[in-house]
C-alpha positions as CSV (number, residue, x, y, z in Angstrom):
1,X,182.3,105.6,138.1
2,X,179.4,103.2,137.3
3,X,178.0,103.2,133.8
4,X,175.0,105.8,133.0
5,X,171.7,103.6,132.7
6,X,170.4,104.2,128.7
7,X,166.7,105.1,128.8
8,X,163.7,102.7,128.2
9,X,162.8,102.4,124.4
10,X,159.3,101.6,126.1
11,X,158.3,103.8,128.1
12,X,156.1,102.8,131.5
13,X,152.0,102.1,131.4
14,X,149.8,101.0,133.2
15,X,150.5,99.1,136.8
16,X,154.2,99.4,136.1
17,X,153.9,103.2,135.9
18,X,152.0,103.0,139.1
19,X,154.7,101.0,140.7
20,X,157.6,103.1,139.8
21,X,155.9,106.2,141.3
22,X,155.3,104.4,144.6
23,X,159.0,103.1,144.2
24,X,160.3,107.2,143.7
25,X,157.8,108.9,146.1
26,X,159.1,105.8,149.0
27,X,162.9,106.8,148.1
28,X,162.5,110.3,148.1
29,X,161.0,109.7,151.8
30,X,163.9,107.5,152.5
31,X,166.3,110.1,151.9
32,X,164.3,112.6,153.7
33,X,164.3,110.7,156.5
34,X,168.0,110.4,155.9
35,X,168.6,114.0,156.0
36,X,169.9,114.1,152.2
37,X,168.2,116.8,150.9
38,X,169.7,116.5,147.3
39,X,168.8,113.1,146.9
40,X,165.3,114.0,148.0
41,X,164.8,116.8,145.8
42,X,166.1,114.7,142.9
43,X,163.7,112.1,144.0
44,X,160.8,114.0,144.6
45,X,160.7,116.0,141.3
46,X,161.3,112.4,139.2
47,X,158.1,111.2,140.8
48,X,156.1,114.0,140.9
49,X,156.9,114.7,137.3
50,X,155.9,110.8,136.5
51,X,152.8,110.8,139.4
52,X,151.6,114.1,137.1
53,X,151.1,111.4,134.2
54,X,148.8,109.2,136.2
55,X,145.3,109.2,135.0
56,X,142.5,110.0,137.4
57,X,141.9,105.9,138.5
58,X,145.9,105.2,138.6
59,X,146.0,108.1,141.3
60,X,143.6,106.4,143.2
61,X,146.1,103.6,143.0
62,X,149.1,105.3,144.9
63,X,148.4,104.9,148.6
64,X,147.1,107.6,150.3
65,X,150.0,108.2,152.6
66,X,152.0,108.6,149.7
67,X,150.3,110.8,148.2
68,X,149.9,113.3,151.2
69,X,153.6,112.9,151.9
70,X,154.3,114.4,148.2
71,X,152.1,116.9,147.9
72,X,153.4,118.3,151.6
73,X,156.6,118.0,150.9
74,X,156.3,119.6,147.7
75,X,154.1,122.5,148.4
76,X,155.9,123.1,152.4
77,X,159.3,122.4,151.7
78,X,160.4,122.4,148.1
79,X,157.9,125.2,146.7
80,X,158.4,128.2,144.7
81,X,158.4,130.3,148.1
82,X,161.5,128.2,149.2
83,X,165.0,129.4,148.3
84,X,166.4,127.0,145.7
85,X,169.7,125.1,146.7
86,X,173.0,126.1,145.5
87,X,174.6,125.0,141.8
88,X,177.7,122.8,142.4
């Protein structure tokens, strides 16, 4: 079982911040397209909750196909309305 990864003592700013949402909302798409739907929840939440951080201009940052693909995803597939997956 590989080692648990300790958290930053620094936490993200600026372009690094930007990067690492681009970096979650692309492997949350790569899972979807792998048909792994718990991976891509995982993913999707992580970046959301980090892309919810993002000022106004570092929005502006995350390309626009990103962007659309997480908020579609989120609202259509993963929302409220959706019945949540099973505890294991």
């Amino acid at each position: 079982m590989p080692a648990k990864k300790k958290k930053s003592l620094h936490p993200l700013v600026g372009n690094a911040l930007v990067k690492e949402v681009n970096r979650r909302i692309r492997l949350a798409r790569t899972q979807w397209d792998a048909h792994n739907n718990k991976a891509c929840r995982r993913e999707r939440t992580r970046a959301l909750e980090l892309y919810e951080t993002l000022t106004p201009e570092q929005k502006d940052k995350v390309p626009q196909s990103l962007r659309v693909w997480l908020r579609y995803r989120s609202e259509k597939y993963f929302g409220d309305h959706r019945t949540p997956p099973e505890k294991s």
